[in-house]
Structure formats: structure tokens, C-alpha cells
N, CA, C and O atoms as a DFTB+ gen file, in Angstrom:
476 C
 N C O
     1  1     -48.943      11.834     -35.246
     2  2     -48.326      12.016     -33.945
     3  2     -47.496      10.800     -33.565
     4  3     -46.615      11.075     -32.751
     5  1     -47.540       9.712     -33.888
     6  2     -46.978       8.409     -33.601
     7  2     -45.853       8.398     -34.396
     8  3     -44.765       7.982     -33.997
     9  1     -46.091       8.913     -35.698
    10  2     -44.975       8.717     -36.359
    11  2     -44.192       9.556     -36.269
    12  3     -43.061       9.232     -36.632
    13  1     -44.335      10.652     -35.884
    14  2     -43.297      11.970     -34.791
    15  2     -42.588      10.815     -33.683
    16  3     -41.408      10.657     -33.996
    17  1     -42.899      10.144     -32.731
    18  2     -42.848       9.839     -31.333
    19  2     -41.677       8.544     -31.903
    20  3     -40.637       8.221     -31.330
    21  1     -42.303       7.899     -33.341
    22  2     -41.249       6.578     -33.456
    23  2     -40.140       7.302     -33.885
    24  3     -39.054       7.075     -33.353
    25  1     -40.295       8.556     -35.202
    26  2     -39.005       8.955     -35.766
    27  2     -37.930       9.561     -34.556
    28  3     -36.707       9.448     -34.633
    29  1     -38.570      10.140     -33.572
    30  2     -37.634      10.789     -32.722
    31  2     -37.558       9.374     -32.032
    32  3     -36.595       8.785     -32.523
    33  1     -38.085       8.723     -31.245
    34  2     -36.909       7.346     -30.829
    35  2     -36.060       6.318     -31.748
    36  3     -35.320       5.402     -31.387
    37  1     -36.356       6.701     -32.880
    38  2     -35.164       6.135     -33.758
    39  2     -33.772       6.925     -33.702
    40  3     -32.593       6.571     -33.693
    41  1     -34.524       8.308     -33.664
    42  2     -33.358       8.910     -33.689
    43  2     -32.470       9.195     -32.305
    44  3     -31.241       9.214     -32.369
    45  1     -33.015       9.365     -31.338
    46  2     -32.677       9.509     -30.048
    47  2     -31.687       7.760     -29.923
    48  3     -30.527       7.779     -29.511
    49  1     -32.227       6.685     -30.252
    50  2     -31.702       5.386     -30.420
    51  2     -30.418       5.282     -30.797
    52  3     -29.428       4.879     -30.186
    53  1     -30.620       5.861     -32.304
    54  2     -29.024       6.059     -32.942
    55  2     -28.063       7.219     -32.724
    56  3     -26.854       7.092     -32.919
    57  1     -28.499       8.095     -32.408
    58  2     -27.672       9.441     -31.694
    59  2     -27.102       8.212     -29.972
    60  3     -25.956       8.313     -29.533
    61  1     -27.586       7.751     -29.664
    62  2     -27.371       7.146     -28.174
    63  2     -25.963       5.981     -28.623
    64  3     -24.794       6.078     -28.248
    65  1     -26.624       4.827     -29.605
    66  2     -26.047       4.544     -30.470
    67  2     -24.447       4.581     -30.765
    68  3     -23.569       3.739     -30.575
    69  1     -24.412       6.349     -31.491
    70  2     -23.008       6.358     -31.737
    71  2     -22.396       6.819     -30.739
    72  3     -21.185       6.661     -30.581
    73  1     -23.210       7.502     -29.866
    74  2     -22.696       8.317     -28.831
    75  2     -21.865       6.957     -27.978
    76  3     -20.749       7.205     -27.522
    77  1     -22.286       5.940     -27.843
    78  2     -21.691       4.741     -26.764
    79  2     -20.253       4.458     -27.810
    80  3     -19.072       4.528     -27.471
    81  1     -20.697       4.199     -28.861
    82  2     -20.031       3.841     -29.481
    83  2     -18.722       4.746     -29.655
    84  3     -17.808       4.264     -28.986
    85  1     -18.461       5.540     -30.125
    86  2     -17.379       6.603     -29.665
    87  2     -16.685       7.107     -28.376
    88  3     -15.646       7.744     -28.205
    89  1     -17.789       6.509     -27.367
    90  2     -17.014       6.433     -26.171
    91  2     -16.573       5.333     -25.660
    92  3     -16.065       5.341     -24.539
    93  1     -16.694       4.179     -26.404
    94  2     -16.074       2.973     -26.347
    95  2     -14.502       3.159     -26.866
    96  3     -13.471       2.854     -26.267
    97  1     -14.686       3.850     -28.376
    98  2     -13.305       3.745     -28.762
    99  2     -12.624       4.925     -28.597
   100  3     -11.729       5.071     -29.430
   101  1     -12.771       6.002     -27.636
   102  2     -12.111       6.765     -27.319
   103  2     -11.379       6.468     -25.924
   104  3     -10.450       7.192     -25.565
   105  1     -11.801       5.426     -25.172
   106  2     -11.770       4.625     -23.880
   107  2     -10.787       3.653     -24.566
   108  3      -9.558       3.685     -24.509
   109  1     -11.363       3.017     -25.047
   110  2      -9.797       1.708     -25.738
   111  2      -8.633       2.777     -26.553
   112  3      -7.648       2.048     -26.441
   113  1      -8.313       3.548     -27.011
   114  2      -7.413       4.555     -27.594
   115  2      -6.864       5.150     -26.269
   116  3      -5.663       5.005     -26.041
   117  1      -7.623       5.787     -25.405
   118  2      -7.118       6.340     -23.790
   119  2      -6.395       4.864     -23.606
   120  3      -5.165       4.839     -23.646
   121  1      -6.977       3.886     -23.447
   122  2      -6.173       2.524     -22.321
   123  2      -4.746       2.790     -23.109
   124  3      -3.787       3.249     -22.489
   125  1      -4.659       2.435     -24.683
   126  2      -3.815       2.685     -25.469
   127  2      -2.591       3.618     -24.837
   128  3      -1.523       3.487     -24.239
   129  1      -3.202       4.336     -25.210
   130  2      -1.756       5.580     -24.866
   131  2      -1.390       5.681     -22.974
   132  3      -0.509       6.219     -22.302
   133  1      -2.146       5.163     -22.787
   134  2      -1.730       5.351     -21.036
   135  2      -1.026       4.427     -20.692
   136  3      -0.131       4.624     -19.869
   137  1      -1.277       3.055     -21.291
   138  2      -0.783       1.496     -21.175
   139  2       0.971       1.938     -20.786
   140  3       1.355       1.761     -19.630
   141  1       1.989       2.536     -21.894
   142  2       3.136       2.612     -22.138
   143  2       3.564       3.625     -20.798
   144  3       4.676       3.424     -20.310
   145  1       2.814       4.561     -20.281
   146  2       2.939       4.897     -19.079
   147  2       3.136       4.180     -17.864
   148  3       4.060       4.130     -17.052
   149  1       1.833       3.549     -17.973
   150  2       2.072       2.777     -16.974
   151  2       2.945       1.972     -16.597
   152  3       3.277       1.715     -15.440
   153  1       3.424       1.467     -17.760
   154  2       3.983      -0.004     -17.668
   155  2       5.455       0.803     -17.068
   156  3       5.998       0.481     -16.011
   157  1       6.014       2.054     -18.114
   158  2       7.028       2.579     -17.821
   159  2       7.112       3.288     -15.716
   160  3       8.104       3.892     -15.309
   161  1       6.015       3.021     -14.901
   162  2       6.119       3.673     -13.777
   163  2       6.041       2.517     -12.663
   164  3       6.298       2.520     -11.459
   165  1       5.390       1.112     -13.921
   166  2       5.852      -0.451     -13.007
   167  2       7.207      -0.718     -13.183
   168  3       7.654      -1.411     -12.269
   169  1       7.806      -0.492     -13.815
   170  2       9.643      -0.673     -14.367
   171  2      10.308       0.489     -13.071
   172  3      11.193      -0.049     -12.405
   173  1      10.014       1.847     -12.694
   174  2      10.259       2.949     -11.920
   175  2      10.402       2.462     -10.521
   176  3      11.347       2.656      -9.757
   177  1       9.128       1.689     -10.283
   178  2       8.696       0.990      -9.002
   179  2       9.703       0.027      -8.793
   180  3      10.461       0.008      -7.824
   181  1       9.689      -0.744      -9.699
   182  2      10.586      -2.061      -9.459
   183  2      12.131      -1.910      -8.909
   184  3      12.648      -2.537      -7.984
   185  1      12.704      -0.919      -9.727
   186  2      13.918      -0.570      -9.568
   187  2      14.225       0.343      -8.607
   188  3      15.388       0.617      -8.310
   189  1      13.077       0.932      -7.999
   190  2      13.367       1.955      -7.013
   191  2      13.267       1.080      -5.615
   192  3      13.993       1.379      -4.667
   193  1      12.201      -0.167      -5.527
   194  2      12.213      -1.222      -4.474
   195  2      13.619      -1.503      -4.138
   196  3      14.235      -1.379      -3.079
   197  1      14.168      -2.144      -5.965
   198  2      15.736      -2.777      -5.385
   199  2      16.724      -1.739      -5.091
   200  3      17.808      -2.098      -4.629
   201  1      16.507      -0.572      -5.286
   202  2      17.736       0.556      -4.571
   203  2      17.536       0.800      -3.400
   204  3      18.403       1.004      -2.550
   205  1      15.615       0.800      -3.156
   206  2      15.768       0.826      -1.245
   207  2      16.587      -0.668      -0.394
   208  3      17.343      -0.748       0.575
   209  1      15.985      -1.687      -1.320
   210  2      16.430      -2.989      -0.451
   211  2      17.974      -2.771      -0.603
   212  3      18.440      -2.975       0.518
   213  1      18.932      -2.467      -1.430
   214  2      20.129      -2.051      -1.413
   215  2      20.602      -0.874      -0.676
   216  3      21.817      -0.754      -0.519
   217  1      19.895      -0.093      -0.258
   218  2      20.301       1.016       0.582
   219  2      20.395       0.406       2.148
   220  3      21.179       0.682       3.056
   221  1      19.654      -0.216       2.107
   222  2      18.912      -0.922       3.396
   223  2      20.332      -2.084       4.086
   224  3      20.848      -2.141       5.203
   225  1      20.526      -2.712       3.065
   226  2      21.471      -3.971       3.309
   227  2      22.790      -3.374       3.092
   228  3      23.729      -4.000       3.584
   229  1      23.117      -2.053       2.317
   230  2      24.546      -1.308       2.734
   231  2      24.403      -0.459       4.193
   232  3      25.371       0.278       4.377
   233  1      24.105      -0.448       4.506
   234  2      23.675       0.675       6.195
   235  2      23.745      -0.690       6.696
   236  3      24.571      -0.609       7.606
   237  1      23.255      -2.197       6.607
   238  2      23.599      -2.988       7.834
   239  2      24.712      -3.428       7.576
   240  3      24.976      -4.479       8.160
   241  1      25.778      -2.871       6.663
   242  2      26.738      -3.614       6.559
   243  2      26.675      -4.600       5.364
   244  3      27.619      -4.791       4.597
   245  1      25.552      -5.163       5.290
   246  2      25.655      -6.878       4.072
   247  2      26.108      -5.966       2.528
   248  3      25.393      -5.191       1.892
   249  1      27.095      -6.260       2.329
   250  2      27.259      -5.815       1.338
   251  2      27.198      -6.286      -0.096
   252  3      26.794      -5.714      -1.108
   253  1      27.733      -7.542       0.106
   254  2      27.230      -8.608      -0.586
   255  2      25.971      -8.368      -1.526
   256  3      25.827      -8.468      -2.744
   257  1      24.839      -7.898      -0.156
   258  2      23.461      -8.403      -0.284
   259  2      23.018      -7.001      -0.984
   260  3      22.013      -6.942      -1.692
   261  1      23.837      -5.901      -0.732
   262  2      23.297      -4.359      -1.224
   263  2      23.960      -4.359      -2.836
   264  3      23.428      -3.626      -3.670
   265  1      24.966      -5.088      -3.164
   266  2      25.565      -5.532      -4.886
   267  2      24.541      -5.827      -5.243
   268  3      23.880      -4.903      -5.718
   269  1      23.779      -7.456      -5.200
   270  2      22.848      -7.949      -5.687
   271  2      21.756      -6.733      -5.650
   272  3      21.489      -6.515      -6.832
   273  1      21.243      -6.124      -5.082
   274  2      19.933      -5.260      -5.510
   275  2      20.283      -3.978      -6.042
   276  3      19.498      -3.234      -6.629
   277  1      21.732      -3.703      -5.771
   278  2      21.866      -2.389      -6.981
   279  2      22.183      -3.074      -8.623
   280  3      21.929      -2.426      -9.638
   281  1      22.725      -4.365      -8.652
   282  2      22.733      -5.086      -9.784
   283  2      21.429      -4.852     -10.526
   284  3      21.261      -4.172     -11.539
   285  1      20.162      -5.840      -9.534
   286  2      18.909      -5.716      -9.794
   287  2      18.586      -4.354     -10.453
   288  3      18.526      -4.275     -11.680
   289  1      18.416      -3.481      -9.807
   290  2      17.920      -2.044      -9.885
   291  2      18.488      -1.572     -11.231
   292  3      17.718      -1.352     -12.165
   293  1      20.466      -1.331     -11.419
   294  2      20.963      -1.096     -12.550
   295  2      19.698      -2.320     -14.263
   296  3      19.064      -1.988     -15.264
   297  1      20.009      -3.550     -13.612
   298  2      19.559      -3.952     -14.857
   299  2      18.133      -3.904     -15.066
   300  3      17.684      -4.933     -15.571
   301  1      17.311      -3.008     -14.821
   302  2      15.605      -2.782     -14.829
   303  2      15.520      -1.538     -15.599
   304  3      14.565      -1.302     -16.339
   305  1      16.525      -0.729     -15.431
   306  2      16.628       0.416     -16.041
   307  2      15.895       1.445     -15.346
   308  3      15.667       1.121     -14.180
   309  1      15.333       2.879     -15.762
   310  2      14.818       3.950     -15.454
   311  2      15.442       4.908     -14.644
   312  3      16.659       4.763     -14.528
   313  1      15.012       5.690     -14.154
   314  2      15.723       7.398     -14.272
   315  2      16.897       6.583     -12.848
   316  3      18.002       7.099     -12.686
   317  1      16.573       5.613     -12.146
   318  2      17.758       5.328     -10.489
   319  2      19.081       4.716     -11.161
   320  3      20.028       4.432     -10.428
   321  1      19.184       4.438     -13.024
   322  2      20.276       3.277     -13.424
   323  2      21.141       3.534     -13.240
   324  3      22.037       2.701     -13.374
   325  1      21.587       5.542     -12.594
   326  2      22.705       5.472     -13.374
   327  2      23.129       5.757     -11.669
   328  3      24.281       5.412     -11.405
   329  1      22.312       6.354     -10.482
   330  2      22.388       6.024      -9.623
   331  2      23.284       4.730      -8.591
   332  3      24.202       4.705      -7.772
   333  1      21.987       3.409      -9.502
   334  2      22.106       2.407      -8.947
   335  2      23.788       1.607      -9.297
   336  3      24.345       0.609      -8.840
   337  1      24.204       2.732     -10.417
   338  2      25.612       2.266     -11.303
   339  2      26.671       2.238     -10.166
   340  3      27.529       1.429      -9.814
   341  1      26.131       3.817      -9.614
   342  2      27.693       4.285      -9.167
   343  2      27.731       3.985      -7.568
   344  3      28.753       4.133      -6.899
   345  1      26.422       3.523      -7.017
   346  2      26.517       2.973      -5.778
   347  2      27.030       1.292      -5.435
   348  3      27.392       0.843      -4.348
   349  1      26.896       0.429      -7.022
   350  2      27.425      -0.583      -7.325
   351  2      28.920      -0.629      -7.630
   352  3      29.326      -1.776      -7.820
   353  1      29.785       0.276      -7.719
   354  2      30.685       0.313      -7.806
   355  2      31.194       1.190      -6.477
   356  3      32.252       1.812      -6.574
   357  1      30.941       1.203      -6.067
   358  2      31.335       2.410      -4.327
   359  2      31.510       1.032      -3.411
   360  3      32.511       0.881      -2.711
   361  1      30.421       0.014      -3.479
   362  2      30.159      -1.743      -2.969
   363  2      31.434      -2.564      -3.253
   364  3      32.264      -3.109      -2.525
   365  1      31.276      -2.451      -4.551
   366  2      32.205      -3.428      -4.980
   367  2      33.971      -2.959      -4.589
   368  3      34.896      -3.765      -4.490
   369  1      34.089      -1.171      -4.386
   370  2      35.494      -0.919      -4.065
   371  2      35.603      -1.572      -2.791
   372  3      36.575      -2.260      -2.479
   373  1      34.352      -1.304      -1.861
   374  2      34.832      -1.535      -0.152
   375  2      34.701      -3.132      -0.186
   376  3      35.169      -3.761       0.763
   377  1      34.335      -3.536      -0.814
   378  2      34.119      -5.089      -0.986
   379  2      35.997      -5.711      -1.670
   380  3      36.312      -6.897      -1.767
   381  1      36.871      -4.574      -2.013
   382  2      37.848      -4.729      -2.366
   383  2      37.881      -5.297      -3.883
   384  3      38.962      -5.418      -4.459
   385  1      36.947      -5.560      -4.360
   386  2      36.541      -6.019      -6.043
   387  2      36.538      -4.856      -6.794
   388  3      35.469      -4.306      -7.057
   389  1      38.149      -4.181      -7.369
   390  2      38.551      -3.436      -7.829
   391  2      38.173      -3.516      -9.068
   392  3      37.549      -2.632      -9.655
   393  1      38.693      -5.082      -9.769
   394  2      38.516      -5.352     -10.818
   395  2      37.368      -4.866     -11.513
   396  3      37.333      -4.012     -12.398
   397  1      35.967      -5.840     -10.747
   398  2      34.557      -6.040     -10.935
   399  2      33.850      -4.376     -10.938
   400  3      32.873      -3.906     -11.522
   401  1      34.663      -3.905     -10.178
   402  2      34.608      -1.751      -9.963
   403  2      34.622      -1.144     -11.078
   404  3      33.814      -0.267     -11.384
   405  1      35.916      -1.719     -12.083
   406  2      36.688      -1.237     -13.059
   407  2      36.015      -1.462     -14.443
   408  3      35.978      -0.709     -15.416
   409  1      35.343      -3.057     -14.212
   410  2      34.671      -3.248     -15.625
   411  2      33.154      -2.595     -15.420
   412  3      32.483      -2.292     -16.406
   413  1      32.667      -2.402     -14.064
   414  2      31.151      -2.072     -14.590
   415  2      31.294      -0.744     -14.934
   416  3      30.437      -0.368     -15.733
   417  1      32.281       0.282     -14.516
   418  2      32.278       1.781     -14.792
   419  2      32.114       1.863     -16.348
   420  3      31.395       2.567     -17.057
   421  1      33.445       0.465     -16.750
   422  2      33.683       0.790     -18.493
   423  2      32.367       0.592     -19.328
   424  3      32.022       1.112     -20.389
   425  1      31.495      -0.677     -18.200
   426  2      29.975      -1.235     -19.003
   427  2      28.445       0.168     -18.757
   428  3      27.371       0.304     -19.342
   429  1      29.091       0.918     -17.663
   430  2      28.555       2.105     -18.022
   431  2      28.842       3.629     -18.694
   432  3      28.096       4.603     -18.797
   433  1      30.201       3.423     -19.093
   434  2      30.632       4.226     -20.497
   435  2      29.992       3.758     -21.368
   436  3      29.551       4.706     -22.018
   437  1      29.700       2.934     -21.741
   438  2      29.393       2.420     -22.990
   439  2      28.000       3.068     -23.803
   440  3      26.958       3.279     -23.184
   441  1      28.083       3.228     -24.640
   442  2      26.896       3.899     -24.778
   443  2      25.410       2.825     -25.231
   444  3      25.388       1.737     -25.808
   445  1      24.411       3.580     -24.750
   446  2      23.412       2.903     -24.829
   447  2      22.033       3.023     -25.234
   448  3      21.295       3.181     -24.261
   449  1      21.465       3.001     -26.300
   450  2      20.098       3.718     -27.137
   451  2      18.828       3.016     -26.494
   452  3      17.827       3.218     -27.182
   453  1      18.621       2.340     -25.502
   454  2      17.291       2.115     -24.986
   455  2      16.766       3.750     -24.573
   456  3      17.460       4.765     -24.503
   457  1      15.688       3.630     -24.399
   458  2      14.605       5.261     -23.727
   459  2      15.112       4.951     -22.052
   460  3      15.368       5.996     -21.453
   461  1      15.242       4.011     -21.447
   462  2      15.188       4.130     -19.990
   463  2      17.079       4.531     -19.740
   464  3      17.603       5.029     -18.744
   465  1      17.591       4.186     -20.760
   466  2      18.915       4.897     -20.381
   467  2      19.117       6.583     -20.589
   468  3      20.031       7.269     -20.130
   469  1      17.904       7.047     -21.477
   470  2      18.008       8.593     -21.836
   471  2      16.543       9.343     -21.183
   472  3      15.971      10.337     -21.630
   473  1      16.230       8.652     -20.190
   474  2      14.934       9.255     -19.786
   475  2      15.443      10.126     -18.370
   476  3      14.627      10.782     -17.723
């Protein structure tokens, strides 16, 4: 009878055992594949901050100050870039910086193989 009672807590031990153990590395494999998510919806965040702070500072007028955060926003990338492109150049016309208008349109022709430019 004892040796019934040890074999089944050996076994109950190592069934417990692998059982942790597989849910350890099915937990580090999950962090894994979620990690690249995440990181891709801290990049989303970031750039969507600098298109509000740029929305924000074109409505008071600073225009100046709404370039710099659609700049920001354009160079962070994600789904607002191409957004943040053409509101940087709408700035820069009323700002009378035709030129600076003219080359970022051509620097967004250009083609571009990152994922946040085709996402």
C-alpha cells in the first residue's frame, strides 16, 4: 500500500512537473510572438500623439510648431505616415515653403520596403 501511495506521488510529481514546465515555455513563446505586436502599437501611439500635437498647433495657428510634429509623426512611421505626409506639405504651402512642399512630396514618391510604410 505505501508503495502504491509513493509510485502515484512520483507520478502525480512529474506529471505536475512537466505540466509547469510546458506552461512556462508556452508563456515565453506567447511573450515571443506578442512582443512584435506590441512594440508595433508603441510606434502607432507615438506617431498618432505627434499628429494630435500637430493638429492641435495647426488650429492655433503655430505652424511652425504643427511641421515639427507632422515631421515627427511622418518619421516614426505606421498606418498616420502617409497622412502625416500630406498634412506636412498643406503646412509647409501656407507657410509659403514651396520648395520644402515640392521635395517632401518627391521623398514620398519614392518608394519604400519597410512593413510600416505597407501596413
Amino acid at each position: 500500500m505505501k508503495n502504491k501511495i509513493a509510485v502515484t506521488s512520483i507520478c502525480l510529481f512529474v506529471a505536475g512537473f512537466f505540466l509547469f514546465y510546458s506552461y512556462n515555455v508556452k508563456q515565453s513563446k506567447l511573450k515571443l510572438a506578442i512582443e512584435p505586436i506590441y512594440q508595433e502599437n508603441k510606434v502607432d501611439d507615438q506617431a498618432r500623439e505627434h499628429l494630435q500635437r500637430g493638429d492641435t498647433f495647426y488650429q492655433k495657428g503655430q505652424l511652425a510648431m504643427a511641421a515639427e510634429e507632422y515631421k515627427l509623426s511622418y518619421s516614426i512611421g505606421g498606418p498616420s505616415k502617409i497622412i502625416c505626409g500630406f498634412k506636412l506639405v498643406e503646412v509647409y504651402e501656407k507657410l509659403n515653403r514651396y520648395g520644402d512642399a515640392l521635395s517632401f512630396l518627391d521623398e514620398m514618391e519614392k518608394p519604400s520596403w519597410s512593413k510600416d510604410d505597407h501596413a
